[in-house]
C-alpha positions as a LaTeX table, in Angstrom:
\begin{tabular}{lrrr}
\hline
Residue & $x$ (\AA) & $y$ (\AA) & $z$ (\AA) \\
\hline
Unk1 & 14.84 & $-13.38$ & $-36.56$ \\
Unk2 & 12.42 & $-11.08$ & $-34.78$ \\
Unk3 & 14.94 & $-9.15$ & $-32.59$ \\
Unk4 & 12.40 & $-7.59$ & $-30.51$ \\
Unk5 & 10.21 & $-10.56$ & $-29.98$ \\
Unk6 & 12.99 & $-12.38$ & $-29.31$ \\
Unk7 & 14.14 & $-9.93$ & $-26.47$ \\
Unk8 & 11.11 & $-9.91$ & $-25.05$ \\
Unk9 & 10.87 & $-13.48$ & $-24.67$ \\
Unk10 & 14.88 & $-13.29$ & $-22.69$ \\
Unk11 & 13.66 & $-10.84$ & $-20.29$ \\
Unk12 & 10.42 & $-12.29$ & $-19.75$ \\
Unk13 & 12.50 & $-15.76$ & $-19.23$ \\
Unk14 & 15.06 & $-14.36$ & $-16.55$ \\
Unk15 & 12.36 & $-12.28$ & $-14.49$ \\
Unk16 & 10.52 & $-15.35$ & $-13.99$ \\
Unk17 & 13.27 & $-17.82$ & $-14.27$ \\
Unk18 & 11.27 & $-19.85$ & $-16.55$ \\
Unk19 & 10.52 & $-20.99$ & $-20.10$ \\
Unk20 & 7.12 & $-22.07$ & $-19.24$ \\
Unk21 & 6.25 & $-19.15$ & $-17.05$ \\
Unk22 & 7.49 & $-16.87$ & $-19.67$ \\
Unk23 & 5.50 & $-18.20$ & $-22.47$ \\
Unk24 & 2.40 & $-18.15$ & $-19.71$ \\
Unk25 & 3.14 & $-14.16$ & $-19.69$ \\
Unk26 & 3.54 & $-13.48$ & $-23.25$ \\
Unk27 & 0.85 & $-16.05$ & $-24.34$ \\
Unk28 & 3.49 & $-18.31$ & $-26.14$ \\
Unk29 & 3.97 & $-22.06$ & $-26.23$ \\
Unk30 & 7.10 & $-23.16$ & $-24.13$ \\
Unk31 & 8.48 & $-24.01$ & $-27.32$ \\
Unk32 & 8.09 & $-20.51$ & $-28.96$ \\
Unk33 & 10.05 & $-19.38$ & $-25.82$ \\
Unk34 & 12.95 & $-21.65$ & $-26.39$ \\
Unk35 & 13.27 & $-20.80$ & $-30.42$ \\
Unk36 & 13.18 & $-17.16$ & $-29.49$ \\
Unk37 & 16.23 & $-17.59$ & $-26.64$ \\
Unk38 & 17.81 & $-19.92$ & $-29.49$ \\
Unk39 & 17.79 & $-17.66$ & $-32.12$ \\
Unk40 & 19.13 & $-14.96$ & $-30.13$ \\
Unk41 & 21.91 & $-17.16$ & $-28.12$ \\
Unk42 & 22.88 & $-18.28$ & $-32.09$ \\
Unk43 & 22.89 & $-14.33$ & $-33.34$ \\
Unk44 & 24.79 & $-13.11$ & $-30.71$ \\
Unk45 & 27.51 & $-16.19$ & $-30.85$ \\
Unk46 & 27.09 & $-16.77$ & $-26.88$ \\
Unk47 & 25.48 & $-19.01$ & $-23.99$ \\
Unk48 & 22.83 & $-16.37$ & $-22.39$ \\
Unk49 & 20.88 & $-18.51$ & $-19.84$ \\
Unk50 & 21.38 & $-21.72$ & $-17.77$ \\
Unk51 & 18.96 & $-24.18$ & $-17.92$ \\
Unk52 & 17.52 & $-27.02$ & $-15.82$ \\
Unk53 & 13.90 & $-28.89$ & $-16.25$ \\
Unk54 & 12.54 & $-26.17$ & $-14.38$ \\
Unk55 & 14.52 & $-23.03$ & $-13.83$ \\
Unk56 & 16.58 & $-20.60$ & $-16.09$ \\
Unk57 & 18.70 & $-18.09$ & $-15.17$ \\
Unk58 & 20.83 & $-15.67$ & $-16.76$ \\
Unk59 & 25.07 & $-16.62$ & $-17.34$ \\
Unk60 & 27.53 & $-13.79$ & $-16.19$ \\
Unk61 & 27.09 & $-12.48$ & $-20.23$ \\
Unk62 & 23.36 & $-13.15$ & $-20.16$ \\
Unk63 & 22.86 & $-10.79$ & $-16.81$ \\
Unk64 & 25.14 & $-8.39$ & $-18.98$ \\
Unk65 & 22.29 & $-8.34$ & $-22.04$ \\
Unk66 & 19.28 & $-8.23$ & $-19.64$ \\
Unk67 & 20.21 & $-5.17$ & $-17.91$ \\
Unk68 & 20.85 & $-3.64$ & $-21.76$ \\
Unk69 & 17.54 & $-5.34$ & $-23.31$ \\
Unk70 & 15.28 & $-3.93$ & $-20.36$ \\
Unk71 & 16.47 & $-0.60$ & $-21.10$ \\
Unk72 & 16.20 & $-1.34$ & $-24.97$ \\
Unk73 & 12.68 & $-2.56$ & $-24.77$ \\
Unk74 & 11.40 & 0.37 & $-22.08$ \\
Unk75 & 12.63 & 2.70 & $-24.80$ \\
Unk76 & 10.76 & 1.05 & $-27.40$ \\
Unk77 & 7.35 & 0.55 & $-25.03$ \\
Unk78 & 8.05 & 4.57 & $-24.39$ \\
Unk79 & 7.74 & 5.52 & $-28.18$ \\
Unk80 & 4.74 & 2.98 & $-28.41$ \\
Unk81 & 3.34 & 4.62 & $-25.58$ \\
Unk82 & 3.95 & 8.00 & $-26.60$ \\
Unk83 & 2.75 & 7.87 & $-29.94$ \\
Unk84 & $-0.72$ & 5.82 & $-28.57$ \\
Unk85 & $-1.46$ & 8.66 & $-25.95$ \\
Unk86 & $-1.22$ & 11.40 & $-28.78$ \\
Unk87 & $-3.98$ & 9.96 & $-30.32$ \\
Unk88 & $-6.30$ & 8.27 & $-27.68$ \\
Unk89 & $-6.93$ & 8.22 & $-23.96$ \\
Unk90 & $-4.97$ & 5.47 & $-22.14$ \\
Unk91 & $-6.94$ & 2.37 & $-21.76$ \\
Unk92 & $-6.42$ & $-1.91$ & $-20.87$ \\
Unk93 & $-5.80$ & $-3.35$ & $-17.31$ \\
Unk94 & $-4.11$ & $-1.64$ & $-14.78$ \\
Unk95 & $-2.70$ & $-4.84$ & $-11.75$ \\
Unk96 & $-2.06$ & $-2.52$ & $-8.88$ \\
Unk97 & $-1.02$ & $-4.20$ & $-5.09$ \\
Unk98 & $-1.23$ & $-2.31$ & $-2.23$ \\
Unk99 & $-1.18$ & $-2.90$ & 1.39 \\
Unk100 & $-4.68$ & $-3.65$ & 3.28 \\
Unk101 & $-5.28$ & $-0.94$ & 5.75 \\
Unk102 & $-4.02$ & 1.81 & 3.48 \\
Unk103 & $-6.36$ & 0.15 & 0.61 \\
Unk104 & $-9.52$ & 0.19 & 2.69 \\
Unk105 & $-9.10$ & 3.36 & 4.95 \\
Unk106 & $-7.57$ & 5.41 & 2.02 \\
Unk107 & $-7.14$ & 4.61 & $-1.32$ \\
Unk108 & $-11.10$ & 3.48 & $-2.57$ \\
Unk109 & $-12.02$ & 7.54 & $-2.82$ \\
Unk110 & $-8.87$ & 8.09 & $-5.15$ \\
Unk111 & $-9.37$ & 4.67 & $-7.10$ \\
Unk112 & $-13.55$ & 5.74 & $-7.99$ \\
Unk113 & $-11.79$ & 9.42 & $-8.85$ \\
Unk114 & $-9.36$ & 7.94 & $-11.26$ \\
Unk115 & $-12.07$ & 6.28 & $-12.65$ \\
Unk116 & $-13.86$ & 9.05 & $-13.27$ \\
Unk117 & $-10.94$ & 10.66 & $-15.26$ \\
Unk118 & $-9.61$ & 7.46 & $-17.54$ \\
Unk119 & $-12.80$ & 5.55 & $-17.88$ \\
Unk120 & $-11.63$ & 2.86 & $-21.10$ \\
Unk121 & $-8.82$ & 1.62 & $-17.87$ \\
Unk122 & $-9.92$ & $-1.50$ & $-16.12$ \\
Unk123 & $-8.45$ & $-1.38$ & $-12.34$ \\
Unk124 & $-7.55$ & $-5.28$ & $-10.90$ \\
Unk125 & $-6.58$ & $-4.09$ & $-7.33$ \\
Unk126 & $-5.30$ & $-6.51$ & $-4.92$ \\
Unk127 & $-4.93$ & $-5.80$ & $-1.32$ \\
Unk128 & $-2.31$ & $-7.69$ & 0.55 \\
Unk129 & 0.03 & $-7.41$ & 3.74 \\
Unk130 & 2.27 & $-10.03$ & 2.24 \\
Unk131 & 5.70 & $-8.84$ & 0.23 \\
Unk132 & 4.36 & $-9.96$ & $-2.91$ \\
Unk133 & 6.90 & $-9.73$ & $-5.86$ \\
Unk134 & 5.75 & $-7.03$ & $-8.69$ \\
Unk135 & 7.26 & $-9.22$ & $-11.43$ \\
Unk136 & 6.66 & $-12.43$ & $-10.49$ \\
Unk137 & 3.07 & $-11.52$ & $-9.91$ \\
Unk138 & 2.47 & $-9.78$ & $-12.92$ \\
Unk139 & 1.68 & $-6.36$ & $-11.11$ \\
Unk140 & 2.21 & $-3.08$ & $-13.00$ \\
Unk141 & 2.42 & $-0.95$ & $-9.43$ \\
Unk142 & 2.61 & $-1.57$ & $-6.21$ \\
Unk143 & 2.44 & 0.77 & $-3.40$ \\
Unk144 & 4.22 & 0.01 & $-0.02$ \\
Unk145 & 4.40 & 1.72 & 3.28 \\
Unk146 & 8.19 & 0.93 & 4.08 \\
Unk147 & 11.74 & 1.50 & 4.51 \\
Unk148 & 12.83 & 0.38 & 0.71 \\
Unk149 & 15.69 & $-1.47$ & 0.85 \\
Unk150 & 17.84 & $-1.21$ & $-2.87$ \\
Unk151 & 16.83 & $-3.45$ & $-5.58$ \\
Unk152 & 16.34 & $-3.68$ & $-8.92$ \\
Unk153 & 12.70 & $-2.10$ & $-9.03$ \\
Unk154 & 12.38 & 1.56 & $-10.02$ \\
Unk155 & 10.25 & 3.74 & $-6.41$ \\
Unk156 & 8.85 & 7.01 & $-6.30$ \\
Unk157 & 7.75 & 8.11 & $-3.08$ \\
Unk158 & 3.98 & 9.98 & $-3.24$ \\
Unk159 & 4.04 & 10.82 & 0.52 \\
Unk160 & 4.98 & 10.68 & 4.08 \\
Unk161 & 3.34 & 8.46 & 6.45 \\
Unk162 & 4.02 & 9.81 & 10.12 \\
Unk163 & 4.30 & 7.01 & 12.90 \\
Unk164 & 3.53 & 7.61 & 16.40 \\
Unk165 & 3.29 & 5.92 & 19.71 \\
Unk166 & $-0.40$ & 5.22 & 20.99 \\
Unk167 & $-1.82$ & 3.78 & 23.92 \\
Unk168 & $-5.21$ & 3.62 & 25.63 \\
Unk169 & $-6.73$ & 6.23 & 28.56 \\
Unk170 & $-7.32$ & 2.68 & 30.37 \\
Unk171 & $-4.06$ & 1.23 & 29.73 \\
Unk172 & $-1.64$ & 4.46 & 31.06 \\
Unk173 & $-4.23$ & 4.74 & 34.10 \\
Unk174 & $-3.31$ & 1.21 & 34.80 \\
Unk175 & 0.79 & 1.11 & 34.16 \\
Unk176 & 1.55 & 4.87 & 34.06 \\
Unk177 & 2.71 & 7.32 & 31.32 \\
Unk178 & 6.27 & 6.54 & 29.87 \\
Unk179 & 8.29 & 9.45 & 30.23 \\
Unk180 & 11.30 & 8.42 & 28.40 \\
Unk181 & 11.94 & 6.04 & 25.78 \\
Unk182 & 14.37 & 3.55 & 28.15 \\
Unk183 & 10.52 & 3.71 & 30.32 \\
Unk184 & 9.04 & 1.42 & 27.18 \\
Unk185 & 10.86 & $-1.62$ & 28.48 \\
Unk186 & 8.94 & $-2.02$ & 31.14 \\
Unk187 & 5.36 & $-1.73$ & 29.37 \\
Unk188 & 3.66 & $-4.08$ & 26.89 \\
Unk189 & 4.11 & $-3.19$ & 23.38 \\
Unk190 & 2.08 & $-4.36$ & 20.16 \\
Unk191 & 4.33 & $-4.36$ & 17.39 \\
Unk192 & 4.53 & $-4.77$ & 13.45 \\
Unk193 & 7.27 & $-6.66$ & 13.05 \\
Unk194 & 7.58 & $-6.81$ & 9.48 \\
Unk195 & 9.73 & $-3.92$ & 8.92 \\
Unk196 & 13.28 & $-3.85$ & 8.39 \\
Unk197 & 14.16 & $-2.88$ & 12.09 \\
Unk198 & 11.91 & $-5.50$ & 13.06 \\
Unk199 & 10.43 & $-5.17$ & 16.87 \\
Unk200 & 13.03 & $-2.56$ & 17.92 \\
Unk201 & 11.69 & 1.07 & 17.60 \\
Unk202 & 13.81 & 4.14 & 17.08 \\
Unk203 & 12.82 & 7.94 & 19.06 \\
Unk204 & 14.33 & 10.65 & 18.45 \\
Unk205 & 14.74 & 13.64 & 20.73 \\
Unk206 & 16.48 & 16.72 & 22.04 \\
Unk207 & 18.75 & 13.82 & 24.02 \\
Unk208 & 19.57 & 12.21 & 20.91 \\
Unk209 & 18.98 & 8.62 & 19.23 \\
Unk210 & 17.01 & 5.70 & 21.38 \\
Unk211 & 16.51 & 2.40 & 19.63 \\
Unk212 & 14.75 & 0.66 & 21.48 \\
Unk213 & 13.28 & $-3.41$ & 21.87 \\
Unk214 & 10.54 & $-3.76$ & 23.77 \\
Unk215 & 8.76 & $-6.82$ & 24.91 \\
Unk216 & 6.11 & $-7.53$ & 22.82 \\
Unk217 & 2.88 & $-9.34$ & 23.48 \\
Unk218 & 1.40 & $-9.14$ & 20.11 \\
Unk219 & 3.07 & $-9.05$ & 16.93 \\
Unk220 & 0.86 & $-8.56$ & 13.48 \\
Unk221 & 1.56 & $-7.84$ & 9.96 \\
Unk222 & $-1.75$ & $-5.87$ & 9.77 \\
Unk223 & $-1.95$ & $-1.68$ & 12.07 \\
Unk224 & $-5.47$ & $-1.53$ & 12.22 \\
Unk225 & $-5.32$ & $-4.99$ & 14.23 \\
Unk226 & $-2.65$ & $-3.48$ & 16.43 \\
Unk227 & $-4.54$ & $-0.29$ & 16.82 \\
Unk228 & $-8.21$ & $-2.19$ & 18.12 \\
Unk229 & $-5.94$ & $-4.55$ & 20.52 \\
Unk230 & $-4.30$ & $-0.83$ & 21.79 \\
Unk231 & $-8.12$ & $-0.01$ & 22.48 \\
Unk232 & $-8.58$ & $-2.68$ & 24.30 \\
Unk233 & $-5.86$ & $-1.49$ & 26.96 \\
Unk234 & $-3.08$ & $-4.53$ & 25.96 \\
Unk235 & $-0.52$ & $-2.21$ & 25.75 \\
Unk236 & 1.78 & 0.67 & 23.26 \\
Unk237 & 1.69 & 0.61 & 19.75 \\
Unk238 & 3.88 & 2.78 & 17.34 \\
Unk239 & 0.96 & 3.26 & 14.54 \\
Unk240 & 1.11 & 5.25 & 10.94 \\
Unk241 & $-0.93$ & 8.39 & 11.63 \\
Unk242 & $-3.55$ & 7.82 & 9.22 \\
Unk243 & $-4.70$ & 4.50 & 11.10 \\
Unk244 & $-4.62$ & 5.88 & 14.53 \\
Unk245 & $-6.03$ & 9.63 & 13.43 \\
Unk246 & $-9.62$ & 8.63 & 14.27 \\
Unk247 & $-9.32$ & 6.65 & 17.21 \\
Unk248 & $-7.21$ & 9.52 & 19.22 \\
Unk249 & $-10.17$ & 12.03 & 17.73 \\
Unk250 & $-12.83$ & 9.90 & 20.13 \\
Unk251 & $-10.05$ & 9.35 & 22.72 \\
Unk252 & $-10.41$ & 5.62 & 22.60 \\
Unk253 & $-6.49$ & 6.64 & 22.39 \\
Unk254 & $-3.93$ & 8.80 & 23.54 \\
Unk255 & $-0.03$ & 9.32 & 22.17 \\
Unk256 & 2.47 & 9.40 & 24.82 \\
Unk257 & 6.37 & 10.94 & 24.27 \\
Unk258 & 5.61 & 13.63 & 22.05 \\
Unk259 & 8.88 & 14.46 & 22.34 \\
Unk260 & 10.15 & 11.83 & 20.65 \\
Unk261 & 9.49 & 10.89 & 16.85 \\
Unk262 & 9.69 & 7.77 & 15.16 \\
Unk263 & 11.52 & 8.14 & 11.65 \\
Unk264 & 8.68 & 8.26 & 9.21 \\
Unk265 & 8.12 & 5.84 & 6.81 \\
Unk266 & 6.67 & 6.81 & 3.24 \\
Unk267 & 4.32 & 5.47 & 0.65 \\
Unk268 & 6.23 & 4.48 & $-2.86$ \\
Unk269 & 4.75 & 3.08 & $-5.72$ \\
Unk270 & 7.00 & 0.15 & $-7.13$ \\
Unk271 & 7.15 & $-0.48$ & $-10.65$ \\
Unk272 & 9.63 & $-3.16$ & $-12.64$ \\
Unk273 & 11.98 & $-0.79$ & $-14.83$ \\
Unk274 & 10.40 & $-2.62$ & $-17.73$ \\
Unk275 & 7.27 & $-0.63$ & $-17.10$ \\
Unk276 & 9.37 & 2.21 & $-16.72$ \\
Unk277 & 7.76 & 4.61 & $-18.72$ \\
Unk278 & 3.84 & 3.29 & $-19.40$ \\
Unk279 & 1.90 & 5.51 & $-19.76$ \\
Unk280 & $-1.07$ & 4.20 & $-17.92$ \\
Unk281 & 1.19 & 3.68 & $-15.22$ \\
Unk282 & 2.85 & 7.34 & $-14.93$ \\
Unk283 & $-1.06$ & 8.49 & $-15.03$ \\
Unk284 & $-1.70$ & 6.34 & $-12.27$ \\
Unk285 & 0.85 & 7.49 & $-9.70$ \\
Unk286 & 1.31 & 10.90 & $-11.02$ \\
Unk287 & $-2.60$ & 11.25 & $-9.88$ \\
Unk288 & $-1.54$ & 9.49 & $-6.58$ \\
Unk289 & 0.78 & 12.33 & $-6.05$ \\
Unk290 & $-1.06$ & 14.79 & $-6.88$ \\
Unk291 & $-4.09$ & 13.66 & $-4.64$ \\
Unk292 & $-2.34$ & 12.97 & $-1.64$ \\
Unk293 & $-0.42$ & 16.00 & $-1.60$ \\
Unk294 & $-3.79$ & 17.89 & $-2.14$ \\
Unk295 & $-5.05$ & 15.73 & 0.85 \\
Unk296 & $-2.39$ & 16.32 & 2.94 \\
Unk297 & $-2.51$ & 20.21 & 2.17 \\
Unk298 & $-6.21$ & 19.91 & 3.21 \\
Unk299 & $-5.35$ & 17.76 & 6.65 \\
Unk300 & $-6.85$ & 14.83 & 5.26 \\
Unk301 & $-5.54$ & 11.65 & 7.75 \\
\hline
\end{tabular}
């Protein structure tokens, strides 16, 4: 038995949960798939996966070996990886998701630079506001904007991404300046509502903690929608700083209780623990980190 193949074809089966999709990701016939988990299930004496027609997942012994084997095979990509890099400059396809406003307002400069500096990588970026699953859709990163909640995945945060609450000169002439955070509920807000608070928005000040929920006309999974509509006078918007930044330069917009500060959220790149230590993937966000912070050093928004 090939023990490595045949732990590659285990984890492969319980991070997608299928034979099928498995042998899709490895380039293996369903069948291959099944005499790998066989083999295995027969060397080790025990029952590793349920199975129906169309789903697998792992038995209480099974989980047990998968959180082993994806430390076991990481290890093994690492010396791979390690050995590879000693001797040639990284190269293959790099699947990298990131969100849509931070892809088009910030990250093609720093995509054509890393370019420039690994040339035999091929880049397949796709830009998405949806929660798409890194292992389930094959991605080797994925940055996200957020509050990470705990899972499996392996983040490193690359930077800070300031929030602030924006409205327009038009808009505060027309329903006043809030003051105070409790002053929000009676103004219009535009929110993103695809955060782990949701619509309700947290300030900060010398008074303490405000959370609070505002009614909402407009809710959209996308900032640079929510910062146009703020243009347009419909109402407050608590927007990352690097999609408002231009917009306040003109003074199409204004920020209102300066006081007050929204907890930042940060930009992490997200990367299965399988892919733990790829080299084309530590390049990748160890440049990220390195240009942002250079950016950031610089006032770049």
């Amino acid at each position: 038995m090939d023990k490595v193949a045949s732990l590659r074809a285990f984890v492969k089966v319980v991070e997608s949960g299928s034979f099928a999709e498995a042998g899709r990701q490895l380039r293996l016939s369903r069948s291959a798939i099944s005499k790998y988990i066989a083999d295995l299930e027969e060397s080790l004496g025990v029952q590793l996966l349920n199975r129906t027609t169309r789903h697998a997942s792992p038995t209480e012994n099974g989980q047990r070996y998968f959180e082993r084997a994806v430390v076991i095979l990481s290890e093994i990509e690492a010396a791979d990886q390690a050995v590879a890099q000693a001797q040639s400059a990284p190269r293959g396809l790099l699947r990298v998701n990131a969100p849509m406003s931070f892809g088009t307002m910030r990250l093609g400069p720093v995509l054509a630079d890393f370019m420039a500096r690994y040339g035999e990588l091929q880049l397949q970026i796709v830009l998405s506001d949806d929660l798409l699953d890194p292992v389930q859709d094959g991605f080797d990163v994925t940055l996200r904007i957020a509050e990470l909640e705990s899972s499996s995945l392996i983040a490193r945060k690359i930077m800070p991404v300031a929030r602030m609450i924006c409205a327009s000169p038009d808009y505060l002439a027309r329903h006043g300046t809030p003051k105070h955070p409790q002053d929000l509920r009676e103004h219009a807000s535009l929110t993103y509502g695809f955060l782990l608070t949701g619509n309700q928005w947290k300030l900060t000040g010398s008074d303490g903690d405000h959370w609070i929920q505002p009614a909402w006309s407009l809710c959209v999974n996308n900032a640079e929608v929510l910062r146009d509509v703020a243009i347009k006078g419909r109402g407050l918007a608590l927007l990352p700083e690097f999609i408002a930044a231009d917009a306040l330069r003109r003074g199409e917009l204004r920020t209102v209780l300066d006081d007050y500060s929204a907890p930042p959220l940060a930009l992490y790149a997200v990367y299965p623990p399988t892919r733990h230590l790829s080299v084309k993937v530590r390049l990748f966000i160890d440049f990220l980190v390195e240009r942002f912070a250079r950016e950031e050093e610089a006032g770049v928004q």
